[in-house]
N, CA, C and O of each residue as an XYZ file, in Angstrom:
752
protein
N      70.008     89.148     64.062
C      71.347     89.461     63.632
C      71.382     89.359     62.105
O      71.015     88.383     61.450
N      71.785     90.293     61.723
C      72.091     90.413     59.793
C      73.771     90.127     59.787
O      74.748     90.745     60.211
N      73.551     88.827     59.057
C      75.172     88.296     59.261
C      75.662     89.062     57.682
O      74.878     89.355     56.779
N      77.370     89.300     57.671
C      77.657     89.386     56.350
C      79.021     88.178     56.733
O      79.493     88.068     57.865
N      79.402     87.500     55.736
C      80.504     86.702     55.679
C      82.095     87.658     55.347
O      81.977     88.815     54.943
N      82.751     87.381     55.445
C      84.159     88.291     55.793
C      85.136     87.324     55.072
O      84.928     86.118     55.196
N      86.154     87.743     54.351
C      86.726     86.827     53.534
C      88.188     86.926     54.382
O      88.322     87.777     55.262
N      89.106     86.126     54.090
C      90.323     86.064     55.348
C      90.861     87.686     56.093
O      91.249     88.729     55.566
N      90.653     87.268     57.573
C      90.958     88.623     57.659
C      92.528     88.428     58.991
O      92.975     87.320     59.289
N      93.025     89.619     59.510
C      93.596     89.629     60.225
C      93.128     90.877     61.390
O      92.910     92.071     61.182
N      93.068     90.005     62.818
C      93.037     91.016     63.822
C      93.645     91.890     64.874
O      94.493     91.313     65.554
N      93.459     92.907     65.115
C      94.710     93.430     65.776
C      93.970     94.174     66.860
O      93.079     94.982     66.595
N      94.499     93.778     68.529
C      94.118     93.602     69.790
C      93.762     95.611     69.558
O      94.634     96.314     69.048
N      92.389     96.223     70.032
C      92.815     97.296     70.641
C      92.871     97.702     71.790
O      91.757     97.650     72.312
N      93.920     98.225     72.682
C      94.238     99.037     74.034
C      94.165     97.200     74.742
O      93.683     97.298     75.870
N      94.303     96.548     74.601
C      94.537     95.225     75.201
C      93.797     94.621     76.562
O      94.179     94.230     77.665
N      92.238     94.794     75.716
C      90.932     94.527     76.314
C      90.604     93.062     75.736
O      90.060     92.367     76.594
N      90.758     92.537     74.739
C      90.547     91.196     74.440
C      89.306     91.280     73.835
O      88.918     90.355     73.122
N      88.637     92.257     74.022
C      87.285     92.668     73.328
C      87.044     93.271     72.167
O      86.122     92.954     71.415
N      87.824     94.131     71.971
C      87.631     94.850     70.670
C      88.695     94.656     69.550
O      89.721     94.237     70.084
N      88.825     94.773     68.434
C      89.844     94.568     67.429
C      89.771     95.222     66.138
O      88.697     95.447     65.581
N      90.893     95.526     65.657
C      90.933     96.598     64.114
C      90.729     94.974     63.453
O      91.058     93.859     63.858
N      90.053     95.450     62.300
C      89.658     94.478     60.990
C      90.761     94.919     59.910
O      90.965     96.100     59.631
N      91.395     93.927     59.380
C      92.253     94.334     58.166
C      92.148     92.902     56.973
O      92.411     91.714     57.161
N      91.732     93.508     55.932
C      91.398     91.550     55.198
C      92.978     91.641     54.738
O      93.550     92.667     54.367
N      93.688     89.993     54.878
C      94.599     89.421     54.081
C      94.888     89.779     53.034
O      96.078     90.002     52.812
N      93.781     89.992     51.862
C      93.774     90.253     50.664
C      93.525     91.176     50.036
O      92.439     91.597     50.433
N      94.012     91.947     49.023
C      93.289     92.957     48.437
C      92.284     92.685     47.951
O      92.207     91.766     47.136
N      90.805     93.719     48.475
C      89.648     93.626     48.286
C      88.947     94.110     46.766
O      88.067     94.971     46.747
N      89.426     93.477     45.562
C      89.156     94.663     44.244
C      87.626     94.395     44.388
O      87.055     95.483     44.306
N      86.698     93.336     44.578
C      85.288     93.066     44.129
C      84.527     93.310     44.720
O      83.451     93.580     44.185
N      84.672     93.361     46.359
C      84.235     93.068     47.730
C      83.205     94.333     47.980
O      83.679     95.464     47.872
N      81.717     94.165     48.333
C      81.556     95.135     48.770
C      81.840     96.055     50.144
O      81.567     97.249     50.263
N      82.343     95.349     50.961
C      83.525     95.979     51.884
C      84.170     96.584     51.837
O      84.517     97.241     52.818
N      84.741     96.711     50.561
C      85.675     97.522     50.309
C      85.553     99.237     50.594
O      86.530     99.828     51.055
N      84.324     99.943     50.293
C      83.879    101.106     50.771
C      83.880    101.663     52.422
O      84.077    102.794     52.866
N      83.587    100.422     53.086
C      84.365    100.739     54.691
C      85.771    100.803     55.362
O      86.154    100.894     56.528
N      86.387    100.717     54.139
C      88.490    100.527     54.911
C      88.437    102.106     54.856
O      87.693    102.800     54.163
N      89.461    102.525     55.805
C      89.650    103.448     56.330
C      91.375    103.085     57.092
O      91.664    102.556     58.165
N      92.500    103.806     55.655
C      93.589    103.579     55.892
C      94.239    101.435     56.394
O      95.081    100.980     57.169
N      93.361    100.883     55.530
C      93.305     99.379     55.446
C      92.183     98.692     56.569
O      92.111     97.479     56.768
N      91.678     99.298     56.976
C      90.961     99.070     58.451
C      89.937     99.272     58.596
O      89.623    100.459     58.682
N      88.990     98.349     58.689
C      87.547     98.065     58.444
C      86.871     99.011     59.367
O      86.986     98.799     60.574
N      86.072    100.190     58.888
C      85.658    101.242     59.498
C      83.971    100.865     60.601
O      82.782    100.933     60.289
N      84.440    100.607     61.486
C      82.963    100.031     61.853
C      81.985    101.074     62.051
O      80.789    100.812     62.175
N      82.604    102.644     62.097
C      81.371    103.703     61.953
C      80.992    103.631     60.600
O      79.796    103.819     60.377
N      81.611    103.440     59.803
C      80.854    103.828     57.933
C      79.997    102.548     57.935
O      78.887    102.521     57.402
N      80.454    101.671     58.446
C      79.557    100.259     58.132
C      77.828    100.501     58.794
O      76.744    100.283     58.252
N      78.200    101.086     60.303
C      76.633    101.258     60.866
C      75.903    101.960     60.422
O      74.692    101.742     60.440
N      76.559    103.227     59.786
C      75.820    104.413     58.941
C      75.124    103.769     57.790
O      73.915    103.540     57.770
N      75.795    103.546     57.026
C      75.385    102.295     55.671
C      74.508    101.903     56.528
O      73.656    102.761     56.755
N      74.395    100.986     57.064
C      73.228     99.956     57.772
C      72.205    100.773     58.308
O      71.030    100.441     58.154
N      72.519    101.823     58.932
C      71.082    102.529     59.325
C      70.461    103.076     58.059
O      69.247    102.950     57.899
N      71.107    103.595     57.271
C      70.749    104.226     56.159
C      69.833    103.135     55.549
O      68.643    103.379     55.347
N      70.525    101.623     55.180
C      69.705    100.900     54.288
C      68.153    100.632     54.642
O      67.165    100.514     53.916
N      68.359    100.573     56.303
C      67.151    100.345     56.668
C      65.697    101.166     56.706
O      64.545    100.906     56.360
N      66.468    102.446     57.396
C      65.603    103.795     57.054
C      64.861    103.838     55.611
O      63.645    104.030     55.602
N      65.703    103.629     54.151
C      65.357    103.435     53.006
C      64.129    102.372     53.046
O      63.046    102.814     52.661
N      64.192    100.688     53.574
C      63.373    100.101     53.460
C      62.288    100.288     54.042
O      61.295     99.769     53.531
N      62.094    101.262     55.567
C      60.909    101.424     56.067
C      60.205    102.342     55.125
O      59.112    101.903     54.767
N      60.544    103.505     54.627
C      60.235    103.628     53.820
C      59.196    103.343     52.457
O      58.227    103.971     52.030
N      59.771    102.293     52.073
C      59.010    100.982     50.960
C      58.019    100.564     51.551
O      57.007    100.349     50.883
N      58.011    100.257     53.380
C      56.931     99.549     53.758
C      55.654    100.333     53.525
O      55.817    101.553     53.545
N      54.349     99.878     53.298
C      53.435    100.866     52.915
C      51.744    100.471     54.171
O      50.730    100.956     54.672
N      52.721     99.057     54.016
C      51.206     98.267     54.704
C      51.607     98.476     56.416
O      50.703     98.752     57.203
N      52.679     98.355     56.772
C      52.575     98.392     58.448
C      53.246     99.227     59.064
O      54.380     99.431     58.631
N      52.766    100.023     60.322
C      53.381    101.117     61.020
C      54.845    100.759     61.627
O      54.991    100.134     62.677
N      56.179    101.366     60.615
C      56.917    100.967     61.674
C      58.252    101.963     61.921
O      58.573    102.244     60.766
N      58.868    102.406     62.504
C      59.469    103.887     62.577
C      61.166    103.143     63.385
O      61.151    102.265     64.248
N      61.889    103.504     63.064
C      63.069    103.212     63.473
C      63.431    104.306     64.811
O      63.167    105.493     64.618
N      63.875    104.005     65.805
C      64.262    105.009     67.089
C      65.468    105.319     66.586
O      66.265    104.657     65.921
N      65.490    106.445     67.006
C      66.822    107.216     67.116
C      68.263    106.404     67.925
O      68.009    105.513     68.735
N      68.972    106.582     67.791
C      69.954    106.074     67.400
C      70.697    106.552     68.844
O      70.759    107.705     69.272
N      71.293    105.215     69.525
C      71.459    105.087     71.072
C      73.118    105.219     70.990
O      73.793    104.669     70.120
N      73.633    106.028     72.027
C      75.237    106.211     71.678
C      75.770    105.231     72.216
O      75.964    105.309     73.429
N      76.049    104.386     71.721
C      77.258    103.102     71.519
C      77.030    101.757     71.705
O      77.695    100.805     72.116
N      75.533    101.993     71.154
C      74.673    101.166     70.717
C      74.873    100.205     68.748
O      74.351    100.597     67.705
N      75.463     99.397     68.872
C      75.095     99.217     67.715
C      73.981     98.346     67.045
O      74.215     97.513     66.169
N      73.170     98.531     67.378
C      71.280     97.779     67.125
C      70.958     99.372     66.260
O      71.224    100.563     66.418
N      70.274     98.558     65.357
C      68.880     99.326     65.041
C      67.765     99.025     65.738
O      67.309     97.888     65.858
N      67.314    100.009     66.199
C      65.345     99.334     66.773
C      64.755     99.812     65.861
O      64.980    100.764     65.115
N      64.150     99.258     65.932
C      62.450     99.227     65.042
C      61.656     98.696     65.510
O      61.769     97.496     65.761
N      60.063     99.713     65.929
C      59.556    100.144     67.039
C      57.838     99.657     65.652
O      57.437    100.415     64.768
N      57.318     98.405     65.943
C      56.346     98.335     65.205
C      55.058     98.217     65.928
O      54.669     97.620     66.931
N      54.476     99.109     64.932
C      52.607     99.195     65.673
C      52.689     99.348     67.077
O      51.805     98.954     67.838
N      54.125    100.123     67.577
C      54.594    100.802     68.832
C      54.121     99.614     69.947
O      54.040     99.871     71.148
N      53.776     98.084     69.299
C      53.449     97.214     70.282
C      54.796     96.186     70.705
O      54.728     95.326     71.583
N      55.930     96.459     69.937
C      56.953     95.267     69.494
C      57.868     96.154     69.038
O      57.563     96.910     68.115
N      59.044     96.186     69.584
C      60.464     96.804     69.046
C      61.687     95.406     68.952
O      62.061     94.492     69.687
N      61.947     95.855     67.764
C      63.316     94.561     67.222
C      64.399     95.285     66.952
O      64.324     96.220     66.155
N      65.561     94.960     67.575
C      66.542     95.395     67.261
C      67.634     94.351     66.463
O      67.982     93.243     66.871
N      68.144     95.136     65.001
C      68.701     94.421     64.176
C      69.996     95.073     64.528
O      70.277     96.239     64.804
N      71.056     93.432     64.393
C      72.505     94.246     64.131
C      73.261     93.466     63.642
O      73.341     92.272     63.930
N      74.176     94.309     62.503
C      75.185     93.851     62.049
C      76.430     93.094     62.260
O      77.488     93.705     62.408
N      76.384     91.884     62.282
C      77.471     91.152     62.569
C      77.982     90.558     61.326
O      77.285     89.940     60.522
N      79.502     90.829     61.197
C      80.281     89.589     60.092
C      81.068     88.509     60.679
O      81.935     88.514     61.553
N      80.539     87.572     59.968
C      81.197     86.012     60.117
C      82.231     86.179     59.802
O      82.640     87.042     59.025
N      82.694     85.551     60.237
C      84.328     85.014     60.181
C      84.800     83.815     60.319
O      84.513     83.319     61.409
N      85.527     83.043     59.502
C      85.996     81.912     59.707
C      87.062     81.653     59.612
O      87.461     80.540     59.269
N      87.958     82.856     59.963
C      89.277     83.086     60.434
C      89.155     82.288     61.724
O      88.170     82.194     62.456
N      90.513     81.661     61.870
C      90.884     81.620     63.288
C      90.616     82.494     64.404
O      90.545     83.665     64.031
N      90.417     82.314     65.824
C      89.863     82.900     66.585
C      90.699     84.019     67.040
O      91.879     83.673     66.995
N      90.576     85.057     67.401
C      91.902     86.244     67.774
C      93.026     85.706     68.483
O      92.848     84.504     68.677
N      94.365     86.217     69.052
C      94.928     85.887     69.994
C      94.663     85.436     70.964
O      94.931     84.306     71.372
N      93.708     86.838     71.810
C      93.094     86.676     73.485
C      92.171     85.234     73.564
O      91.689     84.736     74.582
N      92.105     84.855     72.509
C      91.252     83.151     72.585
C      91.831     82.073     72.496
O      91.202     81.015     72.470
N      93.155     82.135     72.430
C      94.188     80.889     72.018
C      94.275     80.088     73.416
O      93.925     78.916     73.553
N      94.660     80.694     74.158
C      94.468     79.921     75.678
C      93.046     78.736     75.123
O      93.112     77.507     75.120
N      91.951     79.526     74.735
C      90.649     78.479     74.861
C      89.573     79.313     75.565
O      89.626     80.428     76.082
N      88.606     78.449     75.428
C      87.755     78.665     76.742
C      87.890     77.960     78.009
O      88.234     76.789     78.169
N      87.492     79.052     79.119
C      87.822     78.425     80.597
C      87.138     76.854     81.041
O      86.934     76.590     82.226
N      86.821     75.864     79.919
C      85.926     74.901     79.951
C      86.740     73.667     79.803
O      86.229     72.655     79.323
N      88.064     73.698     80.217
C      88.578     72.462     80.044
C      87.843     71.235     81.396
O      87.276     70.152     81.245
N      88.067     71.750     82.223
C      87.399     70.942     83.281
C      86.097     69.858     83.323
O      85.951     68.909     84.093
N      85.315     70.256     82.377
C      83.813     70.011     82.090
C      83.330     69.688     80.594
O      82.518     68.869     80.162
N      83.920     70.383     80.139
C      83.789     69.994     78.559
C      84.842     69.194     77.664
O      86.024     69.522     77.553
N      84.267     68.136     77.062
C      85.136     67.187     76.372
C      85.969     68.168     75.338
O      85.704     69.333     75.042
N      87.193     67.235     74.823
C      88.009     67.991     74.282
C      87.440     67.782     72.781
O      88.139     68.355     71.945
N      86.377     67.118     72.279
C      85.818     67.288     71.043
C      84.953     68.070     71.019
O      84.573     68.434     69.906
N      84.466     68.493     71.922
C      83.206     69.127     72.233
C      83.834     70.798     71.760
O      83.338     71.596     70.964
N      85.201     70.929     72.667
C      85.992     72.152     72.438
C      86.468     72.738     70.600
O      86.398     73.781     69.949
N      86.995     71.172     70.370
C      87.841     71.766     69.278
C      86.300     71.902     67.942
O      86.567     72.408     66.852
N      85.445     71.616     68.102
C      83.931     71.578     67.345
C      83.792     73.158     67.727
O      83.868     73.862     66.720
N      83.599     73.905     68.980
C      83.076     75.187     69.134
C      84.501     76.410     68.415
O      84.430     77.512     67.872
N      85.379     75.729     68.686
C      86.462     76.594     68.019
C      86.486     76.743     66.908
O      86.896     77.799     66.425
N      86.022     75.652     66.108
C      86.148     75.538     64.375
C      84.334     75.901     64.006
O      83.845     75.330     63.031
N      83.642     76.652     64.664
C      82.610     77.437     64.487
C      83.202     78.572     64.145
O      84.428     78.634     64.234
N      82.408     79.755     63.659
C      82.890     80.841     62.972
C      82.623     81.690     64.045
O      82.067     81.158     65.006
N      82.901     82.966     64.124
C      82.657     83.869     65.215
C      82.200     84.914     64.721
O      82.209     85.179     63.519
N      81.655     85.768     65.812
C      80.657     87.552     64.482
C      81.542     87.940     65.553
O      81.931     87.677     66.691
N      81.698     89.110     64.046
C      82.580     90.264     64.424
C      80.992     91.703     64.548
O      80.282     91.822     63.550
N      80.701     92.570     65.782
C      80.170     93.115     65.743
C      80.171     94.458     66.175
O      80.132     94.827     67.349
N      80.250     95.633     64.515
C      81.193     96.895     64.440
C      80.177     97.927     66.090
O      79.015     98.202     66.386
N      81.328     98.098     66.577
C      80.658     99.247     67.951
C      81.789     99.811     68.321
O      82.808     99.121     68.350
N      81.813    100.736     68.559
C      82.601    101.599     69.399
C      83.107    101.338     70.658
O      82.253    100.858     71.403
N      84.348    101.505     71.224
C      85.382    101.192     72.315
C      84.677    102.489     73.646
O      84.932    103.680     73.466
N      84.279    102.282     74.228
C      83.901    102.973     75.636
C      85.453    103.360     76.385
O      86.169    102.746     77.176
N      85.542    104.465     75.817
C      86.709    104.829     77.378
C      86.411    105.881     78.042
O      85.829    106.805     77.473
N      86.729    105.947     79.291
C      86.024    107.014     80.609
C      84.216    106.933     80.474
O      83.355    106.055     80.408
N      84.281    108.208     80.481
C      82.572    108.238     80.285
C      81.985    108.610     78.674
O      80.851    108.901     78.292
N      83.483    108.440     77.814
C      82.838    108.835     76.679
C      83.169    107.675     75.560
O      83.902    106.699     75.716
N      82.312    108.109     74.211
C      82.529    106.276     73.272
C      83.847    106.830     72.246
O      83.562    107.819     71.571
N      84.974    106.384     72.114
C      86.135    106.307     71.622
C      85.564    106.216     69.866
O      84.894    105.383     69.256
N      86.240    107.568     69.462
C      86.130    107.385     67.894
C      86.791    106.723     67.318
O      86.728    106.694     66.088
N      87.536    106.066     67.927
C      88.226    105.058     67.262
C      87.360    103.518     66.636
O      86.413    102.882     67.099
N      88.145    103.346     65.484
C      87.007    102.462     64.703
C      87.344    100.882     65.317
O      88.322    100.333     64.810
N      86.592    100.125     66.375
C      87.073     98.975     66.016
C      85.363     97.700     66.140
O      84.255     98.038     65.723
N      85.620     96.590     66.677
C      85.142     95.497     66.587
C      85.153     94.642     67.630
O      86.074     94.178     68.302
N      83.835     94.492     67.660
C      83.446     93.744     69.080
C      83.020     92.609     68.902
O      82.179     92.321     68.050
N      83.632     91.701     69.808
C      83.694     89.760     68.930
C      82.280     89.377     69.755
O      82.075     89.696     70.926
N      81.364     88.641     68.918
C      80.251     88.260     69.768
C      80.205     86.599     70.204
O      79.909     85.856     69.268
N      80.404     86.096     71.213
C      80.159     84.761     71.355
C      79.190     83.831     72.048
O      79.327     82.815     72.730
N      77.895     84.727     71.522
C      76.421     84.041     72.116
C      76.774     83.108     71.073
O      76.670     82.080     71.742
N      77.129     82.694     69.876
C      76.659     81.451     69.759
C      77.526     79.861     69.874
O      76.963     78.808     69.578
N      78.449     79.906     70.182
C      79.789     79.345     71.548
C      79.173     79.292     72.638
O      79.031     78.154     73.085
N      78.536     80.558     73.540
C      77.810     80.263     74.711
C      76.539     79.759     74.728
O      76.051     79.364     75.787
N      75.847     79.713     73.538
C      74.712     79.008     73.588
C      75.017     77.303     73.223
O      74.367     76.308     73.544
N      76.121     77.422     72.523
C      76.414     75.697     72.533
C      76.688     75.047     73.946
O      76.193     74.002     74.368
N      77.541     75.848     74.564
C      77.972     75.586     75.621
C      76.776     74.814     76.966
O      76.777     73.862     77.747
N      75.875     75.955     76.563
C      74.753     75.985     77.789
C      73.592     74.919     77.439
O      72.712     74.549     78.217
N      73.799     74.448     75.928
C      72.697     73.266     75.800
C      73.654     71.946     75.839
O      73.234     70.789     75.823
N      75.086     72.361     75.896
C      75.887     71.098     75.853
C      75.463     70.501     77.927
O      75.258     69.387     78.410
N      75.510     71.990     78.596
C      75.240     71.442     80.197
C      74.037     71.111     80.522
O      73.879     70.358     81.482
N      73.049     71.549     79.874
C      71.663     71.268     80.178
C      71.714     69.638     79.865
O      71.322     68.683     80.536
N      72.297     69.706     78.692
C      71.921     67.664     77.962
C      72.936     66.615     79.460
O      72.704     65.610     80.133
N      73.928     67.509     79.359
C      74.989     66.554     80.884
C      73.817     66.686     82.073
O      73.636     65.843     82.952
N      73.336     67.476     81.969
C      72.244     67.847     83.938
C      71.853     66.949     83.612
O      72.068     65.953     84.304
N      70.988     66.817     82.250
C      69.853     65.955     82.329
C      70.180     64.708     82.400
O      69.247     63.978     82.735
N      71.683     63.939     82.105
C      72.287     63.232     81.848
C      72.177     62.383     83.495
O      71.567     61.408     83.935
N      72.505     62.727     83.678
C      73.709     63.043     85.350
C      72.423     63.562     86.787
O      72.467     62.985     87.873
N      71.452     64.621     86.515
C      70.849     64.796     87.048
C      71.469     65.322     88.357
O      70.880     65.127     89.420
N      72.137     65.700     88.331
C      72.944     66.276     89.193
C      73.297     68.081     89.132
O      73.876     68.598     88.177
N      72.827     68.821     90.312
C      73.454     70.159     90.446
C      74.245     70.272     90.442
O      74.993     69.746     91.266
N      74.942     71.684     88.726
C      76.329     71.932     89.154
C      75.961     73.219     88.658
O      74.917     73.478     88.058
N      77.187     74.269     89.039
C      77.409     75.205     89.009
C      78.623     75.964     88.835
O      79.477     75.922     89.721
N      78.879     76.985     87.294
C      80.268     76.407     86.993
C      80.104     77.924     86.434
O      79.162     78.357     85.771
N      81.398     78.702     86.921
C      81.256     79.697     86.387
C      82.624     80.305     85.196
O      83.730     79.773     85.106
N      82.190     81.421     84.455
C      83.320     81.154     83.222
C      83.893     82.799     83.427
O      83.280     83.665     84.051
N      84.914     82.939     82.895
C      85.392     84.525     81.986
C      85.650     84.604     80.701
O      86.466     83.990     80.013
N      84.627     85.683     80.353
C      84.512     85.658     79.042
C      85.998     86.745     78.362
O      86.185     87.849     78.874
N      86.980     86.209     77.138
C      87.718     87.215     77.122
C      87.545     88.842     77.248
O      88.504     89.606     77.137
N      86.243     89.260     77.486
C      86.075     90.439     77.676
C      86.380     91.038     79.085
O      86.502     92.228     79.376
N      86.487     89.793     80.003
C      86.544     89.979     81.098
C      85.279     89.944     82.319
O      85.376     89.853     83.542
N      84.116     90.053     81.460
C      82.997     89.235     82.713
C      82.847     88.400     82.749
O      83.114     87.571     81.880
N      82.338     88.223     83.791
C      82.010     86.758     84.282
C      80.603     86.681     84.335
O      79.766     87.583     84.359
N      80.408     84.707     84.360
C      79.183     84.736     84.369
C      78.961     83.258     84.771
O      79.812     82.428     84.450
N      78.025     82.948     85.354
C      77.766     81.341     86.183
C      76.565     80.509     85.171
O      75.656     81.150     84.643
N      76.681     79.313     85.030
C      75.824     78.646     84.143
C      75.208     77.950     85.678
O      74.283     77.137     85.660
């Protein structure tokens, strides 16, 4: 993940999936290199991936010493792959930090009151969250509409070494399953 940091922003729910969101910063951006992705105040997450594929394409480029070719570009995909010595493909993607407060659809919390201490909670909340620019899927086709997809592998990875340390604790089988505001589910 290629993090960029995000300076105060505000989010706004789209089609009221809990998943995706328009980016708008608090502040006027005069210095910011961000500033080249607003699009009518609104953080363009197609100009941002273009930029990003572009930069990268440029650096393979530079590389001189090792074989490595970027794949074509997956629809509503936002990874770059890069496909090296065709033995190993890595896919890089753009996520911005944020240390804004968490969106609306997260104010409830996570479904973890039951099991997880309430310090344990208010510690994963006051973690920052990636915002990661992709396109909105509606029907069978990807919505040109520009928004932002919240990533919380690293909340769920706290989560899942916070239950492993209790198993090991406790030694005891449990099985506890969550909804993620996106709406899947998933069992630890």
């Amino acid at each position: 993940m290629f993090k960029l940091e995000l300076p105060r922003i505000q989010l706004e729910e789209y089609s009221n999936t809990g998943a995706y969101y328009f980016v708008k910063f608090k502040r006027n951006l005069k210095e910011n290199p961000l500033r080249q992705f607003l699009e009518d105040e609104i953080l363009s997450a197609s100009k941002m991936l273009s930029k990003f594929r572009k930069i990268i394409k440029e650096e393979i480029k530079n590389m001189q010493d090792t074989d490595v070719i970027m794949e074509r570009k997956r629809r509503g995909s936002p990874a770059v792959t890069l496909l090296i010595r065709k033995e190993i493909s890595v896919d890089i993607i753009l996520a911005l930090e944020s240390k804004s407060s968490w969106p609306a659809s997260t104010q409830k919390g996570l479904p973890i009151k039951n099991w997880l201490s309430a310090k344990v909670r208010t510690k994963l909340r006051r973690e920052p969250f990636y915002l990661v620019p992709k396109h909105a899927k509606e029907g069978n086709s990807f919505q040109g509409i520009l928004n932002i997809n919240i990533n919380f592998k690293k909340t769920s990875k706290s989560c899942s070494c916070y239950m492993l340390r209790q198993y090991k604790v406790n030694s005891q089988p449990m099985l506890l399953s969550f909804q993620e505001p996106s709406g899947k589910m998933g069992v630890w």
